[in-house]
C-alpha positions as a printed Julia matrix, in Angstrom:
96×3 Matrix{Float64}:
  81.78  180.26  106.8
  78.45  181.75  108.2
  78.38  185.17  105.78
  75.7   185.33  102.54
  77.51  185.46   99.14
  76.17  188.91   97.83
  72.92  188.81   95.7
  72.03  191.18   93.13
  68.87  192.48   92.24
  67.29  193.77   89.21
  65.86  197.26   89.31
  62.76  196.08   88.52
  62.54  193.56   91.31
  63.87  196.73   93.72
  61.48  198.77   92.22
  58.79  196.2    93.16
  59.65  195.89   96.7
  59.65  200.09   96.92
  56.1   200.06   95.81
  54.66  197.18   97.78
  56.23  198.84  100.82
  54.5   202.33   99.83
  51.22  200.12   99.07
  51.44  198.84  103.23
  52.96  195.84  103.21
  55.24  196.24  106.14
  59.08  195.62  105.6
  59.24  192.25  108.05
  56.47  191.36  105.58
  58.4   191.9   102.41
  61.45  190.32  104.44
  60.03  187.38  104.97
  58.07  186.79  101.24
  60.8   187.66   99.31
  64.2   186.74  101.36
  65.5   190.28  101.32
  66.71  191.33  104.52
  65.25  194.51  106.25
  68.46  196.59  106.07
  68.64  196.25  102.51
  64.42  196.78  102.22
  65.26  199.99  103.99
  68.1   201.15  101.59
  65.88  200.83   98.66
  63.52  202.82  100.24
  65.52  205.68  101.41
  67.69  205.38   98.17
  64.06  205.36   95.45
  62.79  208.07   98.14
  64.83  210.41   97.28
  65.92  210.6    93.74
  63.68  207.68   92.06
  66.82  206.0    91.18
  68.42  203.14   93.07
  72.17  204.13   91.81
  74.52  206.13   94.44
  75.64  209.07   91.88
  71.8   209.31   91.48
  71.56  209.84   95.2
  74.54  211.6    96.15
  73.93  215.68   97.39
  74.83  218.56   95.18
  78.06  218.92   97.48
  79.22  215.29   97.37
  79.21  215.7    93.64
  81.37  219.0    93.54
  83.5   217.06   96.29
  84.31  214.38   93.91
  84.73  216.36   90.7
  86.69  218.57   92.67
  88.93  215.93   93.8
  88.92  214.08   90.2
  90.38  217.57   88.98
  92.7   217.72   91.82
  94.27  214.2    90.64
  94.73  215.26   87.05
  96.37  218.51   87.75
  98.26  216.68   90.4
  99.59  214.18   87.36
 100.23  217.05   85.06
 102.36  218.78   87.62
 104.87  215.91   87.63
 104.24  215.1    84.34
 105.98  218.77   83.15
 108.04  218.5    86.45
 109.51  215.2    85.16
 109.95  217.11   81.47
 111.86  219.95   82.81
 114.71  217.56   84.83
 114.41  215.45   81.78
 115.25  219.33   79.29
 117.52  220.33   81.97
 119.92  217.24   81.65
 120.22  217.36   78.01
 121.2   221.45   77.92
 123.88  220.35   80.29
């Protein structure tokens, strides 16, 4: 209806945009030349800003990291515990 099908953008390109923005060219500048909007100028930014990388596990803190791996683990061990739950109904029918 009115919404923008999502675009996607090289690295390069972002990477472009980051350092014409450091140079002083002023985000409505960079808005208007290259048809990026100024939320998503300002994403880069903060994103490149603080790890040099434009990826989200690249610019995640130390403690959403743990957070995830802890909660990765938490799955598998989860799946193991009805995985050997499952087992022992499955033993205990057959000694019966």
């Amino acid at each position: 209806m009115g919404s923008k099908p999502n675009r996607y953008y090289s690295e390069e390109f972002k990477k472009q945009i980051v350092e014409l923005e450091a140079s002083g060219k002023t985000i409505s500048e960079l808005e208007r030349e290259y048809k990026v909007t100024k939320t998503t100028i300002r994403e880069w930014v903060k994103r490149y800003g603080k790890s040099g990388e434009f990826g989200a596990e690249a610019n995640r803190s130390a403690e959403e990291k743990e957070l995830r791996e802890l909660r990765r683990e938490n799955r598998q061990l989860r799946m193991e515990n009805d995985i050997l739950k499952q087992a022992a109904l499955i033993l205990g029918r057959k000694d019966v």
